[in-house]
C-alpha positions as CSV (number, residue, x, y, z in Angstrom):
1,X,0.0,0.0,0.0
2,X,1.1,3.2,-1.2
3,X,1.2,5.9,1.8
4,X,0.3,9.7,0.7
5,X,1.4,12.6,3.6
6,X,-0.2,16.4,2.6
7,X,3.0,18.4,1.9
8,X,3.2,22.7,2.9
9,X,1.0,23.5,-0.4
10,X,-1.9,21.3,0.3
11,X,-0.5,18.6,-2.4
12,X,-0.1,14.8,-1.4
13,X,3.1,13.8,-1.7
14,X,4.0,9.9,-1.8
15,X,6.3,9.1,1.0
16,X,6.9,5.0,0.6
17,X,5.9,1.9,-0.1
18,X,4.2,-0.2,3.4
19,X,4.8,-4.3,3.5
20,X,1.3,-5.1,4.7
21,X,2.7,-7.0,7.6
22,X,4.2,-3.9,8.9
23,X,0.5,-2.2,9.0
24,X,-0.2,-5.4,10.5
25,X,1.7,-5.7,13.3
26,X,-0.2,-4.1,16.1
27,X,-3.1,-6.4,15.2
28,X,-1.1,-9.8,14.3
29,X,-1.2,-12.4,17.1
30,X,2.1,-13.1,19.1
31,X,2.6,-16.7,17.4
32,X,2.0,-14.8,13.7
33,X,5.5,-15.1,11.8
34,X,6.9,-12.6,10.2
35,X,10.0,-13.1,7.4
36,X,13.2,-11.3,8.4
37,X,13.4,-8.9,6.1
38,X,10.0,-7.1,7.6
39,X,10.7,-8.1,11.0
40,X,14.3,-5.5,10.2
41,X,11.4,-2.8,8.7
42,X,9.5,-3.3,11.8
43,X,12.6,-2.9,14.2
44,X,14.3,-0.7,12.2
45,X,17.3,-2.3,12.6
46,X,19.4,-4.1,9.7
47,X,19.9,-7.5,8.9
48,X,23.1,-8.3,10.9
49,X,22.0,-6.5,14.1
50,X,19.1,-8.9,14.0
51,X,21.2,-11.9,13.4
52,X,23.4,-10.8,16.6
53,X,20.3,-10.4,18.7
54,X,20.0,-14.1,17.7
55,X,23.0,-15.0,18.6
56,X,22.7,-13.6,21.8
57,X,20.0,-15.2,22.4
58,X,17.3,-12.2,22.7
59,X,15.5,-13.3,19.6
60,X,14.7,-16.8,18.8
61,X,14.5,-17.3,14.8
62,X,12.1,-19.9,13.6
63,X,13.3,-21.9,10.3
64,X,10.7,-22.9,7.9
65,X,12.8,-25.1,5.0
66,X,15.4,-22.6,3.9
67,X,13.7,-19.3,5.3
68,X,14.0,-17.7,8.5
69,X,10.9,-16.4,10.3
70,X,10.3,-14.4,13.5
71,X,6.9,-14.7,16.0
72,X,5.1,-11.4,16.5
73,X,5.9,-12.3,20.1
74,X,9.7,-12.6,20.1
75,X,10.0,-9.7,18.1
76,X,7.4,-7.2,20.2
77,X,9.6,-8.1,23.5
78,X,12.8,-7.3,21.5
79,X,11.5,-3.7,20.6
80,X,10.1,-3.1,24.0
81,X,13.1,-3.9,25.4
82,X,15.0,-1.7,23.3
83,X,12.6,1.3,24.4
């Protein structure tokens, strides 16, 4: 989904692109899964920060064949402990 923000003269002015599971998140349930990539958008963190949270053992990945997922959960108590 595109957003639109009014700009100083009234126009709209396109500010990015929104993964549906990032509008999502408030609303998904805590065992929902979420791919890495948009669980980096959510956090705003990049991918190798997230892979060290891992490692440290503050964010438990979830591996479904060859992709890694995160729970809604895991990744809500990650932010709010970051806060």
């Amino acid at each position: 989904m595109m957003r639109t923000m009014p700009d100083l003269a009234g126009t709209e002015k396109h500010i990015m692109k929104i993964h549906p599971a990032v509008e999502q998140f408030d609303h998904a349930p805590d065992s929902a899964l979420v791919s890495l990539a948009t669980a980096c958008t959510i956090a705003d963190q990049s991918r190798a920060t997230m892979y060290r949270h891992h490692k440290a053992g503050r964010l438990p990945f979830v591996k479904l064949n060859k992709s890694t997922r995160i729970r809604v959960g895991d990744l809500r108590r990650l932010i709010g402990a970051a806060k």
